[in-house]
TITORMI-906308 format. One record per residue (C-alpha): chain; residue in three letters; residue number from 1; x, y, z. Coordinates in steps of 0.2 Angstrom, whole numbers. Example, Ala and Ser with C-alpha at 12.3 -4.5 7.8 and 13.67 -1.06 7.14 Angstrom:
BEGIN
NODE / cadena / residuo / num / px / py / pz
NODE / A / ala / 1 / 62 / -22 / 39 .
NODE / A / ser / 2 / 68 / -5 / 36 .
This chain:
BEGIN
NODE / cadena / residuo / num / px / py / pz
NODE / A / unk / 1 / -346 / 638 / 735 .
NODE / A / unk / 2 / -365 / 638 / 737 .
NODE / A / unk / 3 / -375 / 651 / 730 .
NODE / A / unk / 4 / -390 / 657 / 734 .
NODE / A / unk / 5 / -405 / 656 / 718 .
NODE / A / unk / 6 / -424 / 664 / 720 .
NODE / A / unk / 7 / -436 / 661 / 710 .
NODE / A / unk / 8 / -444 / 674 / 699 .
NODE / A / unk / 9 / -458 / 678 / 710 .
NODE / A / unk / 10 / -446 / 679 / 725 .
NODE / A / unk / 11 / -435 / 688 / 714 .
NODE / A / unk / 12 / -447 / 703 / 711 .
NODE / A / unk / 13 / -453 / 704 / 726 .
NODE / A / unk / 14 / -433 / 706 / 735 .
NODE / A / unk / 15 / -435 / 692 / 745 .
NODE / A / unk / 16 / -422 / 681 / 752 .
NODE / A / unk / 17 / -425 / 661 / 745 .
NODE / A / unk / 18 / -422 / 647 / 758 .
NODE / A / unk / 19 / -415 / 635 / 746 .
NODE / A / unk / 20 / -397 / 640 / 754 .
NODE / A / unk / 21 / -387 / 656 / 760 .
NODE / A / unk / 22 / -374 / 666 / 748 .
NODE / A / unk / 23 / -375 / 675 / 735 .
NODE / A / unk / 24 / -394 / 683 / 730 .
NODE / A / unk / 25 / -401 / 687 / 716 .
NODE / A / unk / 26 / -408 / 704 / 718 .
NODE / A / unk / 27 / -419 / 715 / 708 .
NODE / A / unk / 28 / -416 / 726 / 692 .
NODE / A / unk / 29 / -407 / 741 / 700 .
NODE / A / unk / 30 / -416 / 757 / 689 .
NODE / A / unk / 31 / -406 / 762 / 673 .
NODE / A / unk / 32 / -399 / 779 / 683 .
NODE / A / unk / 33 / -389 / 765 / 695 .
NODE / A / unk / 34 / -381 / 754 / 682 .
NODE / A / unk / 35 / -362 / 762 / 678 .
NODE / A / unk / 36 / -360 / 752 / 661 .
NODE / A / unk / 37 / -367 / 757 / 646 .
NODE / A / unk / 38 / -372 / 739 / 643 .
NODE / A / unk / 39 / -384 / 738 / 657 .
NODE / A / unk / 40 / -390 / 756 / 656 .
NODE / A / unk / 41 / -394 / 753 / 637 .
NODE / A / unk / 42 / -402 / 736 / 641 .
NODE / A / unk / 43 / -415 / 744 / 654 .
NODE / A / unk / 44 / -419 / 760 / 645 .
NODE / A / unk / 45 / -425 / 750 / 629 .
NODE / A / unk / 46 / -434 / 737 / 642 .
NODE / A / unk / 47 / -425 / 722 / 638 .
NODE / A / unk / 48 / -423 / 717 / 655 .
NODE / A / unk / 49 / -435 / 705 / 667 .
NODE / A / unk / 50 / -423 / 699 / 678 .
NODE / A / unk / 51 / -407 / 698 / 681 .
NODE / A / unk / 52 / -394 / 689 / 693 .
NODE / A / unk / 53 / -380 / 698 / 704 .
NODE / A / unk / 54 / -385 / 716 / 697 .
NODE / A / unk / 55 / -368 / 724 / 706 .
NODE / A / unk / 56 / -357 / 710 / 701 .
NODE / A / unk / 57 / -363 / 710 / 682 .
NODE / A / unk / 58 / -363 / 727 / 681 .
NODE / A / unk / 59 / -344 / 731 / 687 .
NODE / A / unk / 60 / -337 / 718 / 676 .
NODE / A / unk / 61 / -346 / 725 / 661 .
NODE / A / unk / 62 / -340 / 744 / 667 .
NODE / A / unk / 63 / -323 / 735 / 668 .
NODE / A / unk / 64 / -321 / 727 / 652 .
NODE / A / unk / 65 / -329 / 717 / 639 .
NODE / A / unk / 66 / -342 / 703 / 645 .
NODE / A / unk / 67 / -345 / 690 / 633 .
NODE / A / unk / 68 / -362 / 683 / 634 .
NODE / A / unk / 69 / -374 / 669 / 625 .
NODE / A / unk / 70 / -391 / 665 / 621 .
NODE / A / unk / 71 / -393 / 648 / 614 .
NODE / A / unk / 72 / -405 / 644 / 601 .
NODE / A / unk / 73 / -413 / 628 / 595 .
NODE / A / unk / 74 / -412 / 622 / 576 .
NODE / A / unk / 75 / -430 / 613 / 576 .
NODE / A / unk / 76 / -433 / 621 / 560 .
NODE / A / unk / 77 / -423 / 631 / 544 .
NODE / A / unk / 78 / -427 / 649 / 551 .
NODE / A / unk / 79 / -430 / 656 / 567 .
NODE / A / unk / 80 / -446 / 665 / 571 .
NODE / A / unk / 81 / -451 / 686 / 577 .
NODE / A / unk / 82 / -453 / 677 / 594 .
NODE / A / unk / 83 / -433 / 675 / 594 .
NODE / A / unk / 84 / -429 / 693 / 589 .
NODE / A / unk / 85 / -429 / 701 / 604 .
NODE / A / unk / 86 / -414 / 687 / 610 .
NODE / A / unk / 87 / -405 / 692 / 594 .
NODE / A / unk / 88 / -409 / 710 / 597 .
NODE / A / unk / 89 / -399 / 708 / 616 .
NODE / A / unk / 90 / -384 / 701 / 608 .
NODE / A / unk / 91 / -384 / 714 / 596 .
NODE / A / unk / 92 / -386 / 728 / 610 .
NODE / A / unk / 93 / -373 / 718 / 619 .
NODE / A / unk / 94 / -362 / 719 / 605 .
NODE / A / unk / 95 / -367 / 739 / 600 .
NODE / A / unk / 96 / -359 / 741 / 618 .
NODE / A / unk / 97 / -343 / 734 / 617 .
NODE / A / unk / 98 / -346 / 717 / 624 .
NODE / A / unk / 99 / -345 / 699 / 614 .
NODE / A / unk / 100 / -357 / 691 / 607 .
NODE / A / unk / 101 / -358 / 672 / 604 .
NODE / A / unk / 102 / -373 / 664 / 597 .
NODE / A / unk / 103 / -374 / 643 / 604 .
NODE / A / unk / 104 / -383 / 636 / 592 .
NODE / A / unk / 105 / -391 / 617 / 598 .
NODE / A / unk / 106 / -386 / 607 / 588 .
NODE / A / unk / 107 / -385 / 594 / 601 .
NODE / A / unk / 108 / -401 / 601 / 612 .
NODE / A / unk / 109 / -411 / 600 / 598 .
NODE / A / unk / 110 / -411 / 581 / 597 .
NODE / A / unk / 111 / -418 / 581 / 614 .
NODE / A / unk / 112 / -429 / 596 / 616 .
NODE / A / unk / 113 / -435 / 608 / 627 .
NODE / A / unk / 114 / -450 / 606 / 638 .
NODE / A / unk / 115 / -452 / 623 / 643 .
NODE / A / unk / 116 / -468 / 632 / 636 .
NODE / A / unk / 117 / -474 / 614 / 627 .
NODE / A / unk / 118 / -486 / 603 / 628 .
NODE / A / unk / 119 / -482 / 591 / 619 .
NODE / A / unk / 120 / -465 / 581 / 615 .
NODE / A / unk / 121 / -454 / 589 / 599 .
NODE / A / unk / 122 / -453 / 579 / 585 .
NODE / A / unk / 123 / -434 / 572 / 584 .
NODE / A / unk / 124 / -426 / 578 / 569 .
NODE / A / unk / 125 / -411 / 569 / 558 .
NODE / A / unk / 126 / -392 / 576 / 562 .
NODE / A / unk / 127 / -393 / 584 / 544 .
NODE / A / unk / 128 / -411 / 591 / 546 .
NODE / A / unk / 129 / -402 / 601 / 560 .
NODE / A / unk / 130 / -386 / 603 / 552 .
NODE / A / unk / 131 / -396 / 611 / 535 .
NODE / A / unk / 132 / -407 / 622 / 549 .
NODE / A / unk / 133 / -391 / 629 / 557 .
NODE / A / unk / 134 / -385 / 634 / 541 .
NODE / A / unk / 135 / -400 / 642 / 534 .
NODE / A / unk / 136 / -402 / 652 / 552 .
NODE / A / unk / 137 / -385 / 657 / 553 .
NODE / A / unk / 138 / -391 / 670 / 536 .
NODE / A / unk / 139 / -401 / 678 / 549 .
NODE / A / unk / 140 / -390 / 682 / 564 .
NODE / A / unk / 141 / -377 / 689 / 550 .
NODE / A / unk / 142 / -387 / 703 / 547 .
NODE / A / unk / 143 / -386 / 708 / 566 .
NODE / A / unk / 144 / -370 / 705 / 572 .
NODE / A / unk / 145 / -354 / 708 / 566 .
NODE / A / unk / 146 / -344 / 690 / 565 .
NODE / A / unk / 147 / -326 / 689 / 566 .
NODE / A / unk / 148 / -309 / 685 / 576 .
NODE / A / unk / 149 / -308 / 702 / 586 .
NODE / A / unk / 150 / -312 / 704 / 604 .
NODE / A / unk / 151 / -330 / 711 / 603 .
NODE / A / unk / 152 / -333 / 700 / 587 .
NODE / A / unk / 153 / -346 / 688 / 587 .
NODE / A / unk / 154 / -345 / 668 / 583 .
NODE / A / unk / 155 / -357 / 655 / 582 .
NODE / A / unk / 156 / -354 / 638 / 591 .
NODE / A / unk / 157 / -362 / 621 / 590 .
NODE / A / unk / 158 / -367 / 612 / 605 .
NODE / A / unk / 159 / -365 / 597 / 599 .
NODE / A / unk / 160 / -349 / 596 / 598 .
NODE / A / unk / 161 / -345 / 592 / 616 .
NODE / A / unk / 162 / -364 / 586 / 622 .
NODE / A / unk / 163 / -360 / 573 / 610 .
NODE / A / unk / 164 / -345 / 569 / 617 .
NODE / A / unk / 165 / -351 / 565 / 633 .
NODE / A / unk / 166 / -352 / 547 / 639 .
NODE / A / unk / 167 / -370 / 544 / 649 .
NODE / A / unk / 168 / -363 / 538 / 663 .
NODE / A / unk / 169 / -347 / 551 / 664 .
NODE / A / unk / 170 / -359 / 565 / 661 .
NODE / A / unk / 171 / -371 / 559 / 677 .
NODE / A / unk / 172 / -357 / 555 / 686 .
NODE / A / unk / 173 / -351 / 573 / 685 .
NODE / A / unk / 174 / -364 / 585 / 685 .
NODE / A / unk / 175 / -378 / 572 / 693 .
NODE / A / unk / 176 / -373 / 576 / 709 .
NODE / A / unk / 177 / -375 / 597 / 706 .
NODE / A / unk / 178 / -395 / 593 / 703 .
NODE / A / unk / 179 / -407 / 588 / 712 .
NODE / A / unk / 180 / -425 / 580 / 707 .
NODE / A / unk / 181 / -435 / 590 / 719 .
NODE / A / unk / 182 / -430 / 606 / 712 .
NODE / A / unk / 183 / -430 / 604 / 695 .
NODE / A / unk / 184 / -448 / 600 / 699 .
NODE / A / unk / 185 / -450 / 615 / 704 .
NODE / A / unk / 186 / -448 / 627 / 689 .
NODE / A / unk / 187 / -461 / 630 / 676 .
NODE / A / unk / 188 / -455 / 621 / 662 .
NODE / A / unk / 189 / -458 / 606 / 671 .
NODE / A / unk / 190 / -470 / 611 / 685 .
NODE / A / unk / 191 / -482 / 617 / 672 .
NODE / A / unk / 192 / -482 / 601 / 659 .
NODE / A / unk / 193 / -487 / 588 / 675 .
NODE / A / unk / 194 / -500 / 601 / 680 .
NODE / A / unk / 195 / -508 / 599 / 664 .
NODE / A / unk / 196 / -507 / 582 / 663 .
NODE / A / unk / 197 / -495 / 582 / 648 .
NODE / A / unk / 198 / -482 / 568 / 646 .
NODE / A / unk / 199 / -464 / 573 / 650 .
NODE / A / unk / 200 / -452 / 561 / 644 .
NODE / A / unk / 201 / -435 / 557 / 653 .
NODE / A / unk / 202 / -427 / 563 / 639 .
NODE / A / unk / 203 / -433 / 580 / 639 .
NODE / A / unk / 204 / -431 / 581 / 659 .
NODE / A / unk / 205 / -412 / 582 / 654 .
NODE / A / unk / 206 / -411 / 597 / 645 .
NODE / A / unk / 207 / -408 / 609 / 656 .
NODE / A / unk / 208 / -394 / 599 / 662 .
NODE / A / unk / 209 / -388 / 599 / 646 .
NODE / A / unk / 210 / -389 / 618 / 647 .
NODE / A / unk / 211 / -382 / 618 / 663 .
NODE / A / unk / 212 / -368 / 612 / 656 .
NODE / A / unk / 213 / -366 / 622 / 640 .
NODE / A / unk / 214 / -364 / 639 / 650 .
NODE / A / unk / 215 / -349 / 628 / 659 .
NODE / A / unk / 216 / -342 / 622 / 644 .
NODE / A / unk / 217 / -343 / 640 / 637 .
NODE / A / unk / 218 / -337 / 649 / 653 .
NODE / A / unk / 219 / -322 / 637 / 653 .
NODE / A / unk / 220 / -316 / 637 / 633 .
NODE / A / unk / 221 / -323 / 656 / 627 .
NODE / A / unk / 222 / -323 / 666 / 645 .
NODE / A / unk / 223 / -344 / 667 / 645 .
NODE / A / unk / 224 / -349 / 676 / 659 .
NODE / A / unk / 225 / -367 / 680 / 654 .
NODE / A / unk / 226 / -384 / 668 / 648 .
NODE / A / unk / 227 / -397 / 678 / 644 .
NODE / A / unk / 228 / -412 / 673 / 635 .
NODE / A / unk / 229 / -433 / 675 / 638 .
NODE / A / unk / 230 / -439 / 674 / 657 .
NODE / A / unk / 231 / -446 / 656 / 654 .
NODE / A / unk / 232 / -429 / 652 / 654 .
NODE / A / unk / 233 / -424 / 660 / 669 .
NODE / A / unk / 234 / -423 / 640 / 679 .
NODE / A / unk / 235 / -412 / 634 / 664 .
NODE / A / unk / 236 / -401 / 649 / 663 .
NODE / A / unk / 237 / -399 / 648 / 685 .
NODE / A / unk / 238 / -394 / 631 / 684 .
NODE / A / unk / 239 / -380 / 635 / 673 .
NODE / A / unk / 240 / -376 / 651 / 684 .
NODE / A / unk / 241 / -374 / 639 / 700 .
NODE / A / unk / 242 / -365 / 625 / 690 .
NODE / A / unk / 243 / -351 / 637 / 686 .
NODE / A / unk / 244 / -349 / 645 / 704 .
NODE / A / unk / 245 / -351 / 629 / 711 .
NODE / A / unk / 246 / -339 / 618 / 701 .
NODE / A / unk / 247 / -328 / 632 / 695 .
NODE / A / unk / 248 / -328 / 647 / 709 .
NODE / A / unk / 249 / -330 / 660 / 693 .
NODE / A / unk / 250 / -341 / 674 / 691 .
NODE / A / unk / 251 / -357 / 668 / 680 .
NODE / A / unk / 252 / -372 / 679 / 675 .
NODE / A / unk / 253 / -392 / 677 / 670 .
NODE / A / unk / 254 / -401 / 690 / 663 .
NODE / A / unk / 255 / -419 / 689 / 657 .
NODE / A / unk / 256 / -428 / 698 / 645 .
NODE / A / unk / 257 / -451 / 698 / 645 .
NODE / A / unk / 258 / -458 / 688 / 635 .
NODE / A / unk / 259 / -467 / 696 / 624 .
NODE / A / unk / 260 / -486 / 700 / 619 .
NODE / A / unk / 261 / -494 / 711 / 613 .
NODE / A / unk / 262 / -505 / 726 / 619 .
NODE / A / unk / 263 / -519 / 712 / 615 .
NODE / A / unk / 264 / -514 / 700 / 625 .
NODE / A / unk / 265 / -506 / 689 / 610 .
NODE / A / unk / 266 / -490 / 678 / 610 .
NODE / A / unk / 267 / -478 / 691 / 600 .
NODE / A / unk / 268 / -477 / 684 / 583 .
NODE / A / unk / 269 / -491 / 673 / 582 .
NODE / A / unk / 270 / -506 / 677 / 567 .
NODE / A / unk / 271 / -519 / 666 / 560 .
NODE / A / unk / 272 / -507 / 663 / 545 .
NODE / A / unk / 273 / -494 / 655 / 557 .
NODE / A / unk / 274 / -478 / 660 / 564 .
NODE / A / unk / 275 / -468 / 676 / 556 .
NODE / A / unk / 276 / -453 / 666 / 552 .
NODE / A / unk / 277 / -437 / 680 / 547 .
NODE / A / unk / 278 / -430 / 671 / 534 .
NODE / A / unk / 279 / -435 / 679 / 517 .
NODE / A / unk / 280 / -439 / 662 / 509 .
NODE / A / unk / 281 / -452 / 656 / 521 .
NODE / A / unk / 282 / -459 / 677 / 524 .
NODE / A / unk / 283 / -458 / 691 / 510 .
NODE / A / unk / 284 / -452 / 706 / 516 .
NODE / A / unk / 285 / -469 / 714 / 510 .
NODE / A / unk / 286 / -479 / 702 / 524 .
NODE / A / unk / 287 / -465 / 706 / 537 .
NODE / A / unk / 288 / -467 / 724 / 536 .
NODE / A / unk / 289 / -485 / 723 / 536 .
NODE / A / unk / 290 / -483 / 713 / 552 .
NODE / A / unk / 291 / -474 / 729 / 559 .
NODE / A / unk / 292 / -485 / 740 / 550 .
NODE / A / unk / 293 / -501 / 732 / 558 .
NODE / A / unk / 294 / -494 / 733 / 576 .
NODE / A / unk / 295 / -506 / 738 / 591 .
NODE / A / unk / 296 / -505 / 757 / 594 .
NODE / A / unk / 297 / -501 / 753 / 612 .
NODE / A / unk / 298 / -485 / 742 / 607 .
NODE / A / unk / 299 / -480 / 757 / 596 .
NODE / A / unk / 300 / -465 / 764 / 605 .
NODE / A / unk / 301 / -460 / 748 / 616 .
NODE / A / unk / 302 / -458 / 740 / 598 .
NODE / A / unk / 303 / -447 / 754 / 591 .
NODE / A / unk / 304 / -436 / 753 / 608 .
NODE / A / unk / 305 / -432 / 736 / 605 .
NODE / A / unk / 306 / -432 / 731 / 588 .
NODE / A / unk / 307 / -425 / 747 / 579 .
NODE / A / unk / 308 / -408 / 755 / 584 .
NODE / A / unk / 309 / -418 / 774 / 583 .
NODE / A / unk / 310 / -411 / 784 / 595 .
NODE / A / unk / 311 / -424 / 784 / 613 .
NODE / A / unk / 312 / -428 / 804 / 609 .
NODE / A / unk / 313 / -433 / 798 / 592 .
NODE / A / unk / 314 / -444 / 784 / 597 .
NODE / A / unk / 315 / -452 / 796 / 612 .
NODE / A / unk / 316 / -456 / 810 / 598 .
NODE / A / unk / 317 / -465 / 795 / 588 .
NODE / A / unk / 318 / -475 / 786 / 601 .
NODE / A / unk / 319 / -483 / 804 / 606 .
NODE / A / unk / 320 / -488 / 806 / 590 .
NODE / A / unk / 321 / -508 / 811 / 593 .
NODE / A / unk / 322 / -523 / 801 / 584 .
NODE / A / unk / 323 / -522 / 795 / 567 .
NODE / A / unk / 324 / -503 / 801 / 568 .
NODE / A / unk / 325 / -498 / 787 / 575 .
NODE / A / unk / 326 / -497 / 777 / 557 .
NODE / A / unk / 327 / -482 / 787 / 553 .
NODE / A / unk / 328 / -474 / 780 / 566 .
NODE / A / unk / 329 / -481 / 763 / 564 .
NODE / A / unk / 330 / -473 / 765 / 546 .
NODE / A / unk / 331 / -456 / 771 / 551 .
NODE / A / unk / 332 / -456 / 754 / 565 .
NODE / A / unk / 333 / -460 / 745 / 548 .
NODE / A / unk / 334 / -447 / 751 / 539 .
NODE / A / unk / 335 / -435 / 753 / 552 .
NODE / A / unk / 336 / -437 / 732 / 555 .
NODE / A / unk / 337 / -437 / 729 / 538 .
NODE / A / unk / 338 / -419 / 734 / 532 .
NODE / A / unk / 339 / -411 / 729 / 546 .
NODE / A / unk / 340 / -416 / 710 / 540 .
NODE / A / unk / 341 / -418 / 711 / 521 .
NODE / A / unk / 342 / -410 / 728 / 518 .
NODE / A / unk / 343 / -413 / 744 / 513 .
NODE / A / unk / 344 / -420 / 739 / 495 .
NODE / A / unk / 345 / -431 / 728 / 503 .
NODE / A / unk / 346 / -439 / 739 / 514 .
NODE / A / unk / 347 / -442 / 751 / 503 .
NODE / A / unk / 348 / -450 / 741 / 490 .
NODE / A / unk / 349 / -462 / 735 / 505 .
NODE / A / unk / 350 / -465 / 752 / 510 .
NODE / A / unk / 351 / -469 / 755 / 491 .
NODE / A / unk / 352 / -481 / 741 / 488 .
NODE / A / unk / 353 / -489 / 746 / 507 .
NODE / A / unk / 354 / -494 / 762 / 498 .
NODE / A / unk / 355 / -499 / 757 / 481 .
NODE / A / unk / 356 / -511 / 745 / 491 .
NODE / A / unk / 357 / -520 / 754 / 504 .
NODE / A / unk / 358 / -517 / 771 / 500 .
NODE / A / unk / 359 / -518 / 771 / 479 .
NODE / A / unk / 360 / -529 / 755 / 477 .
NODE / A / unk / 361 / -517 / 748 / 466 .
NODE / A / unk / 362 / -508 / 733 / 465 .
NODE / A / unk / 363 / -487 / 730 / 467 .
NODE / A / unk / 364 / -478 / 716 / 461 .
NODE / A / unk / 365 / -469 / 715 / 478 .
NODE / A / unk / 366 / -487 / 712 / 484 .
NODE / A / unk / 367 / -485 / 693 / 493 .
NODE / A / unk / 368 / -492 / 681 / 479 .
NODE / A / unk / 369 / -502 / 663 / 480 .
NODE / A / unk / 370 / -501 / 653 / 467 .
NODE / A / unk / 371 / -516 / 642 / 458 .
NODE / A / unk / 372 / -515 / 631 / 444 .
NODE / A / unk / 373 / -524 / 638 / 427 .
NODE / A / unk / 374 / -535 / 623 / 424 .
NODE / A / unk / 375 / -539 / 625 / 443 .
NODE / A / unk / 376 / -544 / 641 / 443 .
NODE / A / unk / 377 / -553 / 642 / 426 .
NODE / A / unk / 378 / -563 / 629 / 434 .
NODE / A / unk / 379 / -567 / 639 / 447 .
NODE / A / unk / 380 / -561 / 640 / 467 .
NODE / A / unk / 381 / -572 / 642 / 480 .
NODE / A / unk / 382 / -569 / 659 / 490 .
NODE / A / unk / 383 / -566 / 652 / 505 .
NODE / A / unk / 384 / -554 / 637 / 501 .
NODE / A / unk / 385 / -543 / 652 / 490 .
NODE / A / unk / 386 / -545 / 663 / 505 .
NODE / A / unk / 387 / -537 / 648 / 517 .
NODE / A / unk / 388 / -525 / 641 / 506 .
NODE / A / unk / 389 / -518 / 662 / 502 .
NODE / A / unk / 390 / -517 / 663 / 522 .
NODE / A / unk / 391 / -531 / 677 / 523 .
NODE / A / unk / 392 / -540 / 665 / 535 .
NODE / A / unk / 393 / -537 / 649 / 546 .
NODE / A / unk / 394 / -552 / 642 / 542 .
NODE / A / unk / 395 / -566 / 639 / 531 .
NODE / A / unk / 396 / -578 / 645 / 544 .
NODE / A / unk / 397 / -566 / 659 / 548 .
NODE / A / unk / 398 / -567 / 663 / 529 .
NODE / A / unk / 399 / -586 / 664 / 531 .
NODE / A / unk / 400 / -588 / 674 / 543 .
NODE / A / unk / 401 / -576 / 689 / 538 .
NODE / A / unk / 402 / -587 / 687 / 521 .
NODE / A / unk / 403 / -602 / 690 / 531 .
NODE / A / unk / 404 / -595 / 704 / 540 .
NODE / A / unk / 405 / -590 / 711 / 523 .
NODE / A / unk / 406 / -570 / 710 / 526 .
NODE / A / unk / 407 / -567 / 699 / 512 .
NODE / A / unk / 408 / -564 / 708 / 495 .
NODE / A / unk / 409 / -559 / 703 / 476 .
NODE / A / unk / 410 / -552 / 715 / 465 .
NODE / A / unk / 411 / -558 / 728 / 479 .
NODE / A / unk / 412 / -578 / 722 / 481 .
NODE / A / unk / 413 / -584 / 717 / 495 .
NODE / A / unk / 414 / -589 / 699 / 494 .
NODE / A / unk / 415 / -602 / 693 / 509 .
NODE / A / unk / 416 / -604 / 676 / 499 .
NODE / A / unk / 417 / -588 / 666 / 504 .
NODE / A / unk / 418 / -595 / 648 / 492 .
NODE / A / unk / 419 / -598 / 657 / 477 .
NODE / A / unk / 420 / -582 / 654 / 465 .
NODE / A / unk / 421 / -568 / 665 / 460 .
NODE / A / unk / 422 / -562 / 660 / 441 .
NODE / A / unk / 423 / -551 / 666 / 428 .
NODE / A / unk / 424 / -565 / 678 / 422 .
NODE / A / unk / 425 / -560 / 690 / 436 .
NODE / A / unk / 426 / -539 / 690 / 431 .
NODE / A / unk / 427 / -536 / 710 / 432 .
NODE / A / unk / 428 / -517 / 713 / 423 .
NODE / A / unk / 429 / -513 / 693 / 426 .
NODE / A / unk / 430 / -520 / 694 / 444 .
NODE / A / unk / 431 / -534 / 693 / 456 .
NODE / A / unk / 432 / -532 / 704 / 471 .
NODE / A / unk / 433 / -539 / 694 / 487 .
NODE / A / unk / 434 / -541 / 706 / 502 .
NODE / A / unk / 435 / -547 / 703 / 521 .
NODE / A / unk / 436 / -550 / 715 / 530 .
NODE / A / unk / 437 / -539 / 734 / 528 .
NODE / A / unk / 438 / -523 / 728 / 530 .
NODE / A / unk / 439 / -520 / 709 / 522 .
NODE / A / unk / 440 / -518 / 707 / 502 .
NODE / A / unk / 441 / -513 / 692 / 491 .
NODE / A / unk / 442 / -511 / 693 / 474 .
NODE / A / unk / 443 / -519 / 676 / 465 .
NODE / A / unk / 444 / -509 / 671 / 450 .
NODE / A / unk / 445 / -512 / 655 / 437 .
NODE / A / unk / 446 / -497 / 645 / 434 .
């Protein structure tokens, strides 16, 4: 059975590919044309980018329950803001009637993916993945609802069938359903050669070994649907043709945007690193704030996919006029909060927000760094303190927010970033370290 695949540029523009004839991959249809919830859901809140046989999809979820999967690597023990909106479609998915299961690479991650790299990923140990997949596992269970009923989701390990696979068996029965040239043709790989990058053989096999997941799935757990963020959209295809062409069975992509922000930055990317979600590598307090500090422009596209407020809701709050709109940047903070540390934690974030910026005050849910006494009686240098609390990226960076008078201590504007800060300045056990309006650590001696 052949099956027709475009590429995301022929896709949008509703053009037919002339890889082969069958079946195309179309176009979103608007949300008015989509019978199922599922879909209609999916393209009011703007989750979709693209998406493969449209009609087809879109009568078997109207039909009946459609279990779907996103995969995700364990490279390290939490997952960053940069998955959420994946975690957020199975969690739609799920809120729909649909099931949910979560593939977790267990046996992908020892390769790695090349899409979106530069560089090749450090090979981790079997338990430095195994202790990753447990520690993330934390996070989806606050989302979805795990179990043994029909719309219940599960979590599965790749590995336990990539691993199973003998070299040879596994070319000898999937080989032939690739071929070089066009594999050389999507981005993740197109893009590493154009930039001169070395792309090892190794990592050339993932999206075989991707392929071959949504088959392995399709077969043992009924997946119709990948989805996952449009720069997997040549991964998620291949699996999509590997089923109808091995099995003759209906299989699925749909792609979400990746995501930036109204700035033009990578979502979930600051100065101070990635926004991980576990609460153990991020406070809630610095995760709320993260919300809290949001682009005016990305106001109501971030309520619409990572809160469950209703879509009236979220129109009343993005109209909001001038200054207004930091209600509504506080309710997206809060609303994100709890639904990944809970009510009590959002709360006490929102609380610490407001004894920081609005009362001047200090919280002890405020994010903390910690300096040894004798070090800081001593004396530290502004700018190494401002560094090592995450306030800055660099020395020079430090500097020159000092000189722009965004760096404060105990709520002073300090243009000097050399000058030292010591014990002397402890207010109530604490130093208060501020850049800019919006970021504040607490320095404590240990």
């Amino acid at each position: 059975m052949s099956l027709e695949i475009l590429s995301a540029d022929v896709l949008e523009r509703g053009q037919r590919s002339h890889d082969s004839p069958a079946h195309e991959i179309q176009p979103p249809m608007t949300d008015a044309a989509f019978k199922s919830e599922f879909l209609r859901v999916m393209q009011a809140r703007g989750y979709i980018h693209q998406i493969s046989h449209p009609e087809e999809l879109d009568a078997a979820a109207a039909g009946g329950i459609v279990t779907a999967y996103v995969g995700f690597d364990a490279t390290a023990p939490s997952l960053h803001i940069g998955n959420l909106i994946s975690i957020m479609m199975l969690r739609r998915l799920q809120q729909t009637g649909h099931k949910p299961v979560v593939l977790m690479g267990g046996g992908t991650t020892k390769v790695g993916d090349p899409s979106g790299k530069d560089e090749s990923r450090k090979l981790l140990t079997e338990a430095d993945i195994d202790a990753n997949i447990a520690s993330i596992r934390t996070v989806f269970e606050k989302f979805l609802t795990f179990g043994d009923g029909p719309t219940d989701a599960v979590m599965v390990n790749n590995d336990d069938w990539l691993s199973k696979l003998g070299y040879i068996e596994f070319l000898r029965e999937y080989g032939p359903h690739f071929t070089v040239n066009r594999m050389l043709t999507f981005d993740s790989v197109k893009l590493r050669l154009e930039r001169e990058q070395p792309l090892t053989f190794l990592e050339f096999n993932y999206m075989l070994m991707q392929a071959v997941d949504f088959l392995h799935l399709n077969r043992n757990r009924g997946v119709q649907l990948q989805m996952g963020g449009s720069d997997q959209w040549g991964n998620i295809i291949n699996g999509v043709e590997l089923v109808r062409r091995m099995d003759q069975k209906a299989a699925f992509a749909l792609t979400t945007p990746l995501l930036t922000t109204a700035s033009g930055a990578k979502m979930g990317k600051t100065a101070a690193g990635a926004m991980w979600l576990n609460a153990d590598m991020l406070s809630p307090y610095d995760y709320w704030q993260f919300w809290r500090n949001a682009d005016d422009a990305d106001v109501g596209r971030f309520l619409r996919l990572f809160t469950d407020l209703t879509l009236d809701e979220v129109a009343r709050l993005e109209s909001l006029p001038g200054a207004e709109i930091n209600e509504a940047k506080k309710v997206l903070a809060t609303e994100a909060t709890r639904m990944l540390h809970g009510e009590a934690e959002a709360q006490r974030a929102a609380a610490a927000a407001q004894t920081a910026f609005e009362q001047g005050g200090v919280s002890g849910d405020m994010p903390t760094h910690e300096v040894a006494k004798a070090e800081l009686d001593a004396g530290v240098q502004l700018a190494d303190l401002a560094v090592a609390a995450g306030l800055a990226g660099s020395k020079g960076e430090a500097r020159r927010l000092a000189q722009g008078g965004g760096l404060r201590v105990n709520d002073k504007a300090e243009t000097d970033a050399n000058r030292l800060v010591t014990s002397s300045e402890l207010v109530d056990g604490v130093v208060k370290l501020s850049a800019g309006k919006k970021k504040i650590v607490l320095v404590k001696p240990v």
